[in-house]
C-alpha positions as CSV (number, residue, x, y, z in Angstrom):
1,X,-33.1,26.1,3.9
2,X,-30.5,27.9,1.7
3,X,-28.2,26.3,-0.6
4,X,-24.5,25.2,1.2
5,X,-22.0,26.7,-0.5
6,X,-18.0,26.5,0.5
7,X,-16.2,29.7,0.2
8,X,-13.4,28.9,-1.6
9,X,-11.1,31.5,0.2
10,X,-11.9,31.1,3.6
11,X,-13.2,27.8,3.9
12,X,-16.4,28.1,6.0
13,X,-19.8,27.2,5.2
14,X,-22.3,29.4,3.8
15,X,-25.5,28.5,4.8
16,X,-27.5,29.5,8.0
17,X,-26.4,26.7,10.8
18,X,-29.2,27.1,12.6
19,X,-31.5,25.6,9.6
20,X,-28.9,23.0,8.8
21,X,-30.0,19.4,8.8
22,X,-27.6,18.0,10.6
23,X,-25.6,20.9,12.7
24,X,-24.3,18.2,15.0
25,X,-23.1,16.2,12.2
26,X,-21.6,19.3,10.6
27,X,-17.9,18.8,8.8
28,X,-17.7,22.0,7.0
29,X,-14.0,23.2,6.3
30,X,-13.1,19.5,6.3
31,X,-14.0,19.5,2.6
32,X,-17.5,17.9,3.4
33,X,-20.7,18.6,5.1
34,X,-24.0,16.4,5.7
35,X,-26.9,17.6,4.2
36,X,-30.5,17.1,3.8
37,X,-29.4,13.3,4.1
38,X,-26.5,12.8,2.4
39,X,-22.4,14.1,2.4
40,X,-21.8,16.9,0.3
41,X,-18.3,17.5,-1.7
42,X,-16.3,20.5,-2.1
43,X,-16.3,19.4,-5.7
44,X,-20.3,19.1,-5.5
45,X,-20.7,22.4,-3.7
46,X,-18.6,24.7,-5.4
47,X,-17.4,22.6,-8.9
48,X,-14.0,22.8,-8.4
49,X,-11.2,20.7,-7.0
50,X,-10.3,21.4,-3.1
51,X,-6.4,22.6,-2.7
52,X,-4.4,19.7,-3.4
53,X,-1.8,20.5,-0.9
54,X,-0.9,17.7,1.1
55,X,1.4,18.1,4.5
56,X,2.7,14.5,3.7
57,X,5.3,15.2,1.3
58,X,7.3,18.1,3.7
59,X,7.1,15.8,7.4
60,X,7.1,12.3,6.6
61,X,8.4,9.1,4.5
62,X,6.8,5.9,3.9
63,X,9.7,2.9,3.9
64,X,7.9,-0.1,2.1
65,X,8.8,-4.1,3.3
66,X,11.3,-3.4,0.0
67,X,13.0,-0.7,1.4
68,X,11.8,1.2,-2.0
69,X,10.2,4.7,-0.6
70,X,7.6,6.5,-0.7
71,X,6.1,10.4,0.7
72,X,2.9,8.3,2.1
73,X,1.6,4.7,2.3
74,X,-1.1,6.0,-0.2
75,X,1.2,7.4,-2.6
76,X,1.1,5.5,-6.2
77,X,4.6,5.2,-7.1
78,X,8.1,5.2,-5.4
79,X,10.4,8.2,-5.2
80,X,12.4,8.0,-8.6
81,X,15.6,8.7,-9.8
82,X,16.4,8.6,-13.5
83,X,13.6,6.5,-13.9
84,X,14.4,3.8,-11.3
85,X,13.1,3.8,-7.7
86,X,14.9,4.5,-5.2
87,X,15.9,2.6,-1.7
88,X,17.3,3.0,1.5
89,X,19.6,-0.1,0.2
90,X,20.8,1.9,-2.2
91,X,20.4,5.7,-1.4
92,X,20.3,7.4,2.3
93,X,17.1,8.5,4.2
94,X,18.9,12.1,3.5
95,X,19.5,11.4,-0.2
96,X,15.9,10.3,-0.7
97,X,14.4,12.8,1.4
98,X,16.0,15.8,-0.3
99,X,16.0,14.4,-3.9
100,X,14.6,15.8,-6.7
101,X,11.7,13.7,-7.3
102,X,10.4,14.5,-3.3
103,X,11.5,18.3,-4.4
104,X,9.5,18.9,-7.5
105,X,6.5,17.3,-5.7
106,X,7.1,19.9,-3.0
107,X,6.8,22.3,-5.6
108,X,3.8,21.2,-7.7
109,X,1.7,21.0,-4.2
110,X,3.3,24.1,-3.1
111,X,2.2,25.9,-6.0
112,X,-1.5,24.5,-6.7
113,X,-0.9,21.8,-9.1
114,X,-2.1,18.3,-8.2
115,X,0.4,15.6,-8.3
116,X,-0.2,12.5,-10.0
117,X,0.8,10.1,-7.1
118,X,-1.8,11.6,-5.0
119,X,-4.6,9.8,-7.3
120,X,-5.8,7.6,-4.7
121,X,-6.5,10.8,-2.2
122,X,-8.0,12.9,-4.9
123,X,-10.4,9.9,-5.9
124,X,-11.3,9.7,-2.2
125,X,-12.5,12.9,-1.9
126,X,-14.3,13.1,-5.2
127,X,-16.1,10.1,-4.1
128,X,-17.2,12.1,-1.2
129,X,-14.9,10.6,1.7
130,X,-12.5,12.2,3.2
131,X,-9.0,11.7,2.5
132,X,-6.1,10.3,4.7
133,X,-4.3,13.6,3.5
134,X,-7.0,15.7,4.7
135,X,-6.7,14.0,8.1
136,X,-3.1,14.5,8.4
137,X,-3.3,18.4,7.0
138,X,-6.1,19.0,9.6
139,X,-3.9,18.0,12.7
140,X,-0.7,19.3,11.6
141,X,0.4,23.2,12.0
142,X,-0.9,25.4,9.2
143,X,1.1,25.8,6.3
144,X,1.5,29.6,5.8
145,X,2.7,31.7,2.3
146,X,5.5,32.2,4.5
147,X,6.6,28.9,4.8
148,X,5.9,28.3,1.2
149,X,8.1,31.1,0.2
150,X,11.0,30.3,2.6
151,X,11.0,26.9,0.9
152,X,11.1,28.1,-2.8
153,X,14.2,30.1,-2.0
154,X,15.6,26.8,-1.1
155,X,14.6,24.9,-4.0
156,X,12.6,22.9,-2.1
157,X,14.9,21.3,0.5
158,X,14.4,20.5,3.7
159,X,17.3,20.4,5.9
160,X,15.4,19.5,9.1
161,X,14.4,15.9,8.2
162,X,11.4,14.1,8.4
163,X,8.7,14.3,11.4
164,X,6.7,11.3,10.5
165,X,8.2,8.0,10.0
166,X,5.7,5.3,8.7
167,X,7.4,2.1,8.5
168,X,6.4,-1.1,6.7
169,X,8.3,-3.4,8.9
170,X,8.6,-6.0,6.4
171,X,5.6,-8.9,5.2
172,X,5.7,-11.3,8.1
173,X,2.2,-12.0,8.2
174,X,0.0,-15.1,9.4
175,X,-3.2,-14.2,7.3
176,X,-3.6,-14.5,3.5
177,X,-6.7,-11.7,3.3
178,X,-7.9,-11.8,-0.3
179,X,-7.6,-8.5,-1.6
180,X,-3.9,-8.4,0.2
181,X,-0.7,-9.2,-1.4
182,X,3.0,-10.8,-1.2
183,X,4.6,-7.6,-0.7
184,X,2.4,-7.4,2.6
185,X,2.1,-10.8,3.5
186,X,4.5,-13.6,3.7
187,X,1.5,-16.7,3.6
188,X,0.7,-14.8,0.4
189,X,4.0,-15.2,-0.9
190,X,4.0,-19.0,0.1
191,X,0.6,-19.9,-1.4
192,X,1.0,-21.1,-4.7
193,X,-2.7,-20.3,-5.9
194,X,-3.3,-16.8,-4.2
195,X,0.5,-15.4,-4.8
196,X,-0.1,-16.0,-8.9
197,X,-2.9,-14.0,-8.7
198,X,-0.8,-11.4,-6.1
199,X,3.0,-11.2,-7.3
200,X,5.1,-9.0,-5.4
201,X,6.2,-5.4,-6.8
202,X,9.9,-5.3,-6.7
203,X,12.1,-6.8,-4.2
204,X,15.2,-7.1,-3.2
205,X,17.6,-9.0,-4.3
206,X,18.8,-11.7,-2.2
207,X,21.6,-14.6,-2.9
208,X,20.3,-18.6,-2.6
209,X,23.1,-21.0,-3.3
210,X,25.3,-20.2,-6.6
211,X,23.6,-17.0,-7.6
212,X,20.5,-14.5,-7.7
213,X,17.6,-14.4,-10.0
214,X,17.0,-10.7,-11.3
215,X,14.6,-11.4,-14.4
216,X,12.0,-11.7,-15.3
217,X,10.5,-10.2,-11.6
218,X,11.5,-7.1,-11.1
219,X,14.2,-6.8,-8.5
220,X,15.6,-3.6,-6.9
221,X,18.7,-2.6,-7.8
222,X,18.5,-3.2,-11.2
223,X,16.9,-1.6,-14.6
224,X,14.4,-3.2,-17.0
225,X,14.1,-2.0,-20.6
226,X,12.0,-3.7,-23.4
227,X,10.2,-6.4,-21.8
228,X,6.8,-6.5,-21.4
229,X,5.7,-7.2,-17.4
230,X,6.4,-10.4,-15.9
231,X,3.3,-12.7,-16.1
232,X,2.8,-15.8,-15.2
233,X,1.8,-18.3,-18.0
234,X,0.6,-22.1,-17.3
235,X,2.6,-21.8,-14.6
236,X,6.1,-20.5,-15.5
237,X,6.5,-16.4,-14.6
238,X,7.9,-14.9,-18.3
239,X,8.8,-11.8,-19.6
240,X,8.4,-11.1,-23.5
241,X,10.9,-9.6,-25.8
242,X,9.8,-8.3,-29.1
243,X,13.0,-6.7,-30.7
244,X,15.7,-6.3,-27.9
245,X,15.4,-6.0,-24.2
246,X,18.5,-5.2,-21.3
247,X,18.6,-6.1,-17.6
248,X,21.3,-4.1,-16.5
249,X,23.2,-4.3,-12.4
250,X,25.0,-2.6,-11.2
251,X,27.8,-5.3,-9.5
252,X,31.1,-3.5,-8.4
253,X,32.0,-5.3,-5.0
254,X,29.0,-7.6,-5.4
255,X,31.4,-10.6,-6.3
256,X,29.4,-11.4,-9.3
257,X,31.3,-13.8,-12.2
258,X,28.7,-14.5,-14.7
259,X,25.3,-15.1,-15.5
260,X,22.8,-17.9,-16.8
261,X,19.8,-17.2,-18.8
262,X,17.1,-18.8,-19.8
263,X,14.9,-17.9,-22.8
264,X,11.6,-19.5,-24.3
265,X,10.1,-19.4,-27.9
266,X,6.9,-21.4,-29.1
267,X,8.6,-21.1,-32.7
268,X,12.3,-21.3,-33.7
269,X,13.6,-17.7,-33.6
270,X,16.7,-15.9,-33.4
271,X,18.2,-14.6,-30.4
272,X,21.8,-12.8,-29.7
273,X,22.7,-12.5,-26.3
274,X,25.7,-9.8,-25.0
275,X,27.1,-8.9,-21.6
276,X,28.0,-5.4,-21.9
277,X,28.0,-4.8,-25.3
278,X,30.1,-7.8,-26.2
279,X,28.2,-10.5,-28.1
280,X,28.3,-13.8,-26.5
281,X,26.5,-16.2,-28.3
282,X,23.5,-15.9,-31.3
283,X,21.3,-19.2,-30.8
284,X,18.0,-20.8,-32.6
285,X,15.5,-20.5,-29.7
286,X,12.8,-23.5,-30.3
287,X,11.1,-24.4,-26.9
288,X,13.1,-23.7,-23.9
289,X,16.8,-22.5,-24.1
290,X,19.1,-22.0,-20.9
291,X,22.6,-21.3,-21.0
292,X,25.5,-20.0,-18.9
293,X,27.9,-17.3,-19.2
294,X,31.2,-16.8,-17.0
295,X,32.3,-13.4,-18.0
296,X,35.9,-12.3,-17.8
297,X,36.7,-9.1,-15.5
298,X,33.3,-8.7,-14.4
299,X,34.3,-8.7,-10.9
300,X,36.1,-5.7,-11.3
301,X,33.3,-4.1,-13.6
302,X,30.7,-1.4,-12.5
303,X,27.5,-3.0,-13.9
304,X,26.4,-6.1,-16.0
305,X,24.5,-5.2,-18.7
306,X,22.5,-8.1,-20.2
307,X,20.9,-7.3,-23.6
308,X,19.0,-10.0,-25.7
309,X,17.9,-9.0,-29.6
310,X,15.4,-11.1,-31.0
311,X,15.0,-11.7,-35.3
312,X,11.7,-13.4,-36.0
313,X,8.9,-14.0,-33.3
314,X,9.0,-12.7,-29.4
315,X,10.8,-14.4,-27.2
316,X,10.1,-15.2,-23.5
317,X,12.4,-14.6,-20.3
318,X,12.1,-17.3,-18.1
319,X,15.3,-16.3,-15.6
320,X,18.4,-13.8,-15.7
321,X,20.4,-15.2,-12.6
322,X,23.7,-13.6,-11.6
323,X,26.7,-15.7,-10.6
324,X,28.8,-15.4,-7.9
325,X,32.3,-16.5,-7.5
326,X,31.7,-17.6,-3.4
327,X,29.1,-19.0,-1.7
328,X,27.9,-17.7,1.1
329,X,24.9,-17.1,3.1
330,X,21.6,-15.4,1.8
331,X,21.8,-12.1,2.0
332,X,20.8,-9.3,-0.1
333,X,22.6,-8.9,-2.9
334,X,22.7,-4.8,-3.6
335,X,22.6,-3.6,0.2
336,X,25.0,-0.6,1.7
337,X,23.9,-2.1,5.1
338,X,26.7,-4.7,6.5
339,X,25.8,-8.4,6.4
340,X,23.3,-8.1,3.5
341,X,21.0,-7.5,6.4
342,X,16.8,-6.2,5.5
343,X,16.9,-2.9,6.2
344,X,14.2,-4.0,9.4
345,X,17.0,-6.0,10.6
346,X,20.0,-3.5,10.2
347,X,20.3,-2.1,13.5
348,X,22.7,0.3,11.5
349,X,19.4,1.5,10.0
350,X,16.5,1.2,12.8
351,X,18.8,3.2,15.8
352,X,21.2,4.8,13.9
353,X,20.4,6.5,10.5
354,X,16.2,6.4,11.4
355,X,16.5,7.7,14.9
356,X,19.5,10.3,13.9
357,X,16.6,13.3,14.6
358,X,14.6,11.0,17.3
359,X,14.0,14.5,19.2
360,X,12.7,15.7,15.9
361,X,10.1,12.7,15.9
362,X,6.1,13.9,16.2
363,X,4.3,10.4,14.6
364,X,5.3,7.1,13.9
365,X,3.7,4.8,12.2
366,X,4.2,1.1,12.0
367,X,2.6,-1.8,9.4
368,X,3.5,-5.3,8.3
369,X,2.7,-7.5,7.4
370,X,1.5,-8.1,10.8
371,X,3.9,-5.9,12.7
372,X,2.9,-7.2,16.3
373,X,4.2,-10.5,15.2
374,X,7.6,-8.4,14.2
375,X,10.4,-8.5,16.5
376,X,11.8,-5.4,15.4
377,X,8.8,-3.6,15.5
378,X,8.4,-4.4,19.0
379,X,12.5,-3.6,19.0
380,X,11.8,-0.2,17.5
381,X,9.3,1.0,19.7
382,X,11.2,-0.2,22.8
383,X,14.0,1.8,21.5
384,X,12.2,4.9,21.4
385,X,11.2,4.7,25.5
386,X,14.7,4.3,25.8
387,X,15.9,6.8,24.2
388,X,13.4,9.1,25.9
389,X,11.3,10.4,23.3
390,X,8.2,8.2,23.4
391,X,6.7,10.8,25.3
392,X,6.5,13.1,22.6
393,X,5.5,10.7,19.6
394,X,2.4,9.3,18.9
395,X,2.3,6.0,17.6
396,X,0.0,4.6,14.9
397,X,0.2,1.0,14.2
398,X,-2.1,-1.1,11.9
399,X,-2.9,-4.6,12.7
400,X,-5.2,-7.2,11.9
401,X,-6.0,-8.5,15.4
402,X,-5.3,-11.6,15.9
403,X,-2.1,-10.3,18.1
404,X,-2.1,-8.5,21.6
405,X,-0.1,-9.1,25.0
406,X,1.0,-7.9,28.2
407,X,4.4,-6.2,26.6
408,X,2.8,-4.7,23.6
409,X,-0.1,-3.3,26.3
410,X,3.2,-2.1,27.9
411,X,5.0,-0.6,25.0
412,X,2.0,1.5,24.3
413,X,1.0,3.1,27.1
414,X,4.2,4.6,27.1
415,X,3.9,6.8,24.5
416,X,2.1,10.6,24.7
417,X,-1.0,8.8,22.4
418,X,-1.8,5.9,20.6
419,X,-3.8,5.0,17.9
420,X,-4.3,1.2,17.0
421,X,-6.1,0.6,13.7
422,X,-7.5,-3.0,13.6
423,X,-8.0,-4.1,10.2
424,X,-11.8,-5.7,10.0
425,X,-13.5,-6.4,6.8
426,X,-16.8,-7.8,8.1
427,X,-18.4,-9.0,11.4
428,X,-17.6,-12.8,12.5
429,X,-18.1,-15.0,9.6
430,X,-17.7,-12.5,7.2
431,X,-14.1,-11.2,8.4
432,X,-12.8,-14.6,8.8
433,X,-14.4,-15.5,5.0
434,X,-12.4,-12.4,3.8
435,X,-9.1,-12.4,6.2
436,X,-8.1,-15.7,6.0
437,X,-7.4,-18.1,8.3
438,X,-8.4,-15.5,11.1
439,X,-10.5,-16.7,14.2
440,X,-13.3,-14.0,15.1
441,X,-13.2,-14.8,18.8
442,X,-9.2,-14.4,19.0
443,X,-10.1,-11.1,17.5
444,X,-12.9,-10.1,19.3
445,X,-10.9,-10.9,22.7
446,X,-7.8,-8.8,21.3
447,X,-10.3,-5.5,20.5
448,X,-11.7,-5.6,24.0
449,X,-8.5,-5.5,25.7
450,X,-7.0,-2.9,23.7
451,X,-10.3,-0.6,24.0
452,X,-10.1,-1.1,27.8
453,X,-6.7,0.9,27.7
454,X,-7.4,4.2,28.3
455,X,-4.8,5.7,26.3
456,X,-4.7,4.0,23.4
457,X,-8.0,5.3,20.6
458,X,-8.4,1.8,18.7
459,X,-10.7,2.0,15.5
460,X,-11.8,-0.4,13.1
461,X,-10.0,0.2,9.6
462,X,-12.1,-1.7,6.6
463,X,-11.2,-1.7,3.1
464,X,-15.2,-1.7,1.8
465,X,-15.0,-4.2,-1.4
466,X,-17.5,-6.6,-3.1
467,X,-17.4,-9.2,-0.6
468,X,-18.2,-7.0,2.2
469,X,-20.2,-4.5,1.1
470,X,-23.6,-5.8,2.3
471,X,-22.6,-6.8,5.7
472,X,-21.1,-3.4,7.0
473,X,-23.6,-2.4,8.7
474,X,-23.5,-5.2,11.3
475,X,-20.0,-4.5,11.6
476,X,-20.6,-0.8,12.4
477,X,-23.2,-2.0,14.9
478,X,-20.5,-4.3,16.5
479,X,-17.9,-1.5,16.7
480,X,-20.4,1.1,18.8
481,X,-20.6,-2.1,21.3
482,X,-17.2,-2.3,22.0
483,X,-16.7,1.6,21.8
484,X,-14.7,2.2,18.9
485,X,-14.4,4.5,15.4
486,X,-15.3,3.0,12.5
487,X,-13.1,4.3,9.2
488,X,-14.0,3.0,5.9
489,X,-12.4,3.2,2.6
490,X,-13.0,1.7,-0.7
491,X,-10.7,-0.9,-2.1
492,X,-9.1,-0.2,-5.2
493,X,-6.7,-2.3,-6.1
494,X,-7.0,-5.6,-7.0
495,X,-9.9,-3.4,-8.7
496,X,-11.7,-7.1,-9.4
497,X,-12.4,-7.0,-5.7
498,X,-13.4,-4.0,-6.3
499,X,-17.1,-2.3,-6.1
500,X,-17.2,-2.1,-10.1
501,X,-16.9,-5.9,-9.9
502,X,-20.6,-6.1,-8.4
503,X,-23.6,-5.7,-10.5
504,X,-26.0,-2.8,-10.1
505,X,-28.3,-4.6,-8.4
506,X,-25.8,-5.3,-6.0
507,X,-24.7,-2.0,-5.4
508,X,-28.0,-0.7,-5.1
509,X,-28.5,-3.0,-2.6
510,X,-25.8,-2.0,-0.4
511,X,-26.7,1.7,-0.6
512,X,-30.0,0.9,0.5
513,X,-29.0,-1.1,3.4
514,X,-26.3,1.8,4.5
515,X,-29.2,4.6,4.3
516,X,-31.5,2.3,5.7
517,X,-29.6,1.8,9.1
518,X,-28.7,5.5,8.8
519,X,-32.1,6.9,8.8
520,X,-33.1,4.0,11.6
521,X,-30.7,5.0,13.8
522,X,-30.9,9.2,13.5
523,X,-34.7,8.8,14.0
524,X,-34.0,8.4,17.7
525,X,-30.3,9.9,18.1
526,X,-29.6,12.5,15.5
527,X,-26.6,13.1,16.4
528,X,-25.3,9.3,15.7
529,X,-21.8,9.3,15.5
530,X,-21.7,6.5,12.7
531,X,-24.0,8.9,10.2
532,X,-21.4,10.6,8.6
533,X,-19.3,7.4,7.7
534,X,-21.8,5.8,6.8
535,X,-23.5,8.1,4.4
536,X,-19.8,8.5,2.9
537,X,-19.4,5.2,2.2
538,X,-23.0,4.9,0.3
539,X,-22.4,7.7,-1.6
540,X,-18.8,6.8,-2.5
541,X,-20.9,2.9,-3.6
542,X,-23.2,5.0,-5.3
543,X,-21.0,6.9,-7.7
544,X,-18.9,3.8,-8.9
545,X,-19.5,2.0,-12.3
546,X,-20.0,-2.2,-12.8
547,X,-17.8,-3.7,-15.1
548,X,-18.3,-6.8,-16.3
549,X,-14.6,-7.5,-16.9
550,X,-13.8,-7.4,-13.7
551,X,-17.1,-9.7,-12.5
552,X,-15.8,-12.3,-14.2
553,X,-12.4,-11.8,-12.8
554,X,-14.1,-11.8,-9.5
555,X,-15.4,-15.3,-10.0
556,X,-12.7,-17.3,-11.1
557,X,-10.8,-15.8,-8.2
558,X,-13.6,-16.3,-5.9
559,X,-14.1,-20.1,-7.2
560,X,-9.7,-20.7,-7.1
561,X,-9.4,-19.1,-3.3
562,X,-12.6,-20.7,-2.1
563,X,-11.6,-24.5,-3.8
564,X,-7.8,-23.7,-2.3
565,X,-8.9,-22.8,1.1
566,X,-12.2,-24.7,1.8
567,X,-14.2,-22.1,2.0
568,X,-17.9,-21.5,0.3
569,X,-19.1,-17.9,-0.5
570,X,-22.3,-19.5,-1.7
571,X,-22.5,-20.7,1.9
572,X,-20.6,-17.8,3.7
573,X,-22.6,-14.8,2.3
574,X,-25.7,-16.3,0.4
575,X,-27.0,-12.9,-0.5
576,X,-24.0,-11.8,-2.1
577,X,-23.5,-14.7,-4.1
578,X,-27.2,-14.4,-5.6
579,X,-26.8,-10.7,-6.6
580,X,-23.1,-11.1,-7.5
581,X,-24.4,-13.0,-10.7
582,X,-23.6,-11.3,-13.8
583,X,-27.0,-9.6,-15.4
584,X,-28.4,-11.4,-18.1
């Protein structure tokens, strides 16, 4: 047959249809094509990079369990401003939506230019898979040089608001899966062996008795300058300084009166503390030092601006905790909503400011945590039947199946579609191994009932990572039994879960059984739905690179979770655990 080539103009395929290998397969002008076997790339087929617009970034907004903000879930980094990120405790939906860090990615995408928070899209599609952007631009309204040009004049603003809300309705969650994290999962955050290994990003602020630690983790709300990362270090969570370091608030009408700080050093070294550019104390730091500051006027003052200058050796930040002047309950301590409410619990937020364009609403999208087990969620979604839009949304909600009922069942089938994702990562044994402490049968159950609702299109969402990646294809086998899609992606962060944590061998291994099942299954029914994600997934394996750095982080997190939790992978996934062995 001729060669495939994509016209970069018009997007179409090149060759003669009639010879191709796999017409009923074909995905041309969805920037990749099965051929002679195997997916094909744009980047393959034509060398160059496929147009990095993304529709993301002018419909929709990704609120994170923070409140920080983001254009997509997928999206690397929050929306800044002057270097910080920005939050809907902090900023409004309109402020954030229309500021110039969303503008000047409107502009770079607008214009051509790939952005640099779109990474984890672009490495998608280079690996051959297709991109959660290319989805979204696919089933959205074409973006004409009309459109483009009617923006430019308006430097990039939108005045009609978001269409797509996708909402990470906080971390409740009742699994600890092992590549997950405590922003996204509260047992994470409880479990004192999987959350060192998983911090949380930053947070919010929130008061507990006297006063609020803001250092060394990262709260929002306030700036970090000089210190290295927080890591955690025989146990204690530090924060180095190496010549001078601030941790700045700001805490007008916060009710704050001072602050408390406690500093280590392994060897005696200097360190002058001010508030504000007043010096309040130089000290000889020798082991641990903790001290407390009650500074004058600060009630009345805009921010608190903590700087610590070190002479000598680095010095460690063990806690900068702001004092109040009254106690009170413990709620957030740099929040515009009332109460010091989460902004999932402001009803201020969820049915006011949210829903203040409902009638503009196309797509919502809800995650956790576990966001059936989330009251507002459910609160949310009611609110949109009752505010009579449901009909025209369609709801997308991920969840890791362990949760149904009679009222979700409800809720849903009220809305114009649905799509449920159920995060899998393996079939029986392997997915409870993986998503901890899940039960495969509650699961199983759960899948069945939802995929006997006609209106809601339920798929199986799997993050493909080392523990997994042998035993997808009985999980692909499991999800044309019970009638549903399969969608894989590779994992990439923590990257030592990561494919580059497993050995060649080990890789080769899982390409082979992935093209193995392929070519089974197409030799009666070439048309196999499965094929294409399949072959995407072995040739997204295929091109990745073992590093034994993060193999040997893969074992000393494998050996800590499995001692923690009672678990075995020797005894879970045998075969893995053989070829997972770094080479000689």
């Amino acid at each position: 047959m001729p060669p495939l080539r994509r016209d970069a103009d018009m997007g179409t395929c090149a060759g003669i249809k009639p010879l191709c290998a796999a017409p009923k397969l074909c995905n041309v002008g969805k920037n990749m094509c099965f051929v002679e076997g195997r997916v094909m790339t744009v980047r393959e087929k034509t060398g160059l990079l496929a147009d990095p617009f993304c529709i993301y970034p002018f419909s929709a907004l990704n609120v994170m369990p923070s409140g920080q903000v983001k254009p997509c879930c997928a999206y690397t980094t929050p929306i800044q401003k002057d270097g910080a990120p920005m939050s809907v405790y902090e900023h409004s939906l309109e402020e954030i939506w229309n500021s110039r860090d969303m503008r000047d990615l409107r502009r770079d995408l607008s214009n051509g230019k790939p952005a640099k928070g779109c990474s984890y899209c672009y490495r998608q599609e280079a690996s051959g898979m297709k991109s959660m952007g290319t989805v979204r631009n696919e089933s959205s309204k074409a973006w004409t040089p009309e459109d483009r040009a009617e923006l430019a004049g308006a430097d990039y603003r939108m005045a009609e608001g978001v269409s797509a809300l996708d909402l990470d309705v906080g971390n409740l969650c009742n699994l600890k899966c092992r590549m997950c994290n405590s922003s996204y999962s509260s047992a994470i955050a409880a479990d004192p062996v999987h959350s060192r290994w998983a911090p949380p990003g930053p947070v919010a602020a929130r008061w507990r008795g006297d006063g609020s630690v803001i250092a060394p983790n990262h709260v929002l709300g306030v700036t970090y300058a000089g210190l290295t990362y927080p890591a955690r270090e025989d146990g204690t969570l530090r924060s180095w300084v190496h010549e001078s370091a601030n941790v700045k608030a700001s805490v007008y009408g916060v009710g704050v009166s001072g602050f408390s700080i406690q500093l280590f050093a392994a060897e005696a070294t200097e360190a002058s503390i001010y508030a504000n550019e007043v010096l309040l104390e130089t000290a000889q730091v020798s082991g641990r030092y903790e001290r407390r500051f009650d500074v004058e006027g600060l009630e009345a003052a805009a921010y608190l601006d903590v700087k610590i200058v070190v002479a000598g050796g680095p010095v460690a930040v063990e806690a900068v905790k702001l004092l109040r002047s009254n106690r009170g309950g413990n709620k957030l301590v740099f929040s515009r909503f009332e109460n010091g409410e989460q902004w999932f619990q402001s009803e201020a937020f969820m049915a006011g400011e949210l829903l203040e364009r409902a009638e503009s609403l196309e797509i919502v999208q809800l995650i956790g945590g576990e966001p059936l087990l989330i009251k507002e969620a459910q609160a949310f979604a009611r609110g949109l039947i009752e505010r009579g839009v449901a009909q025209n949304i369609t709801l997308a909600i991920t969840t890791n199946g362990t949760q149904a009922g009679e009222e979700w069942i409800g809720l849903l089938t009220q809305f114009k579609k649905v799509y449920l994702a159920i995060s899998l990562d393996g079939f029986g044994a392997v997915n409870e191994f993986i998503r901890y402490p899940s039960e495969w049968a509650v699961i199983d159950r759960n899948i069945r009932a939802f995929a006997a609702q006609s209106t809601i299109d339920v798929r199986a969402a799997v993050t493909v990572q080392a523990y997994n990646a042998l035993r997808i294809v009985e999980l692909v086998d499991y999800c044309e039994e019970v009638g549903i899609l399969f969608s894989g992606h590779l994992l990439q962060y923590p990257p030592h879960l990561g494919i580059r944590a497993m050995p060649d061998a080990a890789r080769e291994r899982s390409v082979s059984l992935l093209r193995g099942h392929i070519a089974k299954r197409t030799a009666d029914a070439p048309d196999w739905a499965y094929a294409v994600p399949l072959e995407s997934l072995a040739a997204a394996i295929e091109r990745e690179s073992y590093s034994p750095e993060e193999n040997a982080k893969f074992w000393t997190f494998t050996r800590e979770m499995d001692a923690s939790r009672g678990q075995s992978l020797p005894d879970a996934m045998p075969e893995l655990y053989a070829l997972m062995q770094p080479p000689a």
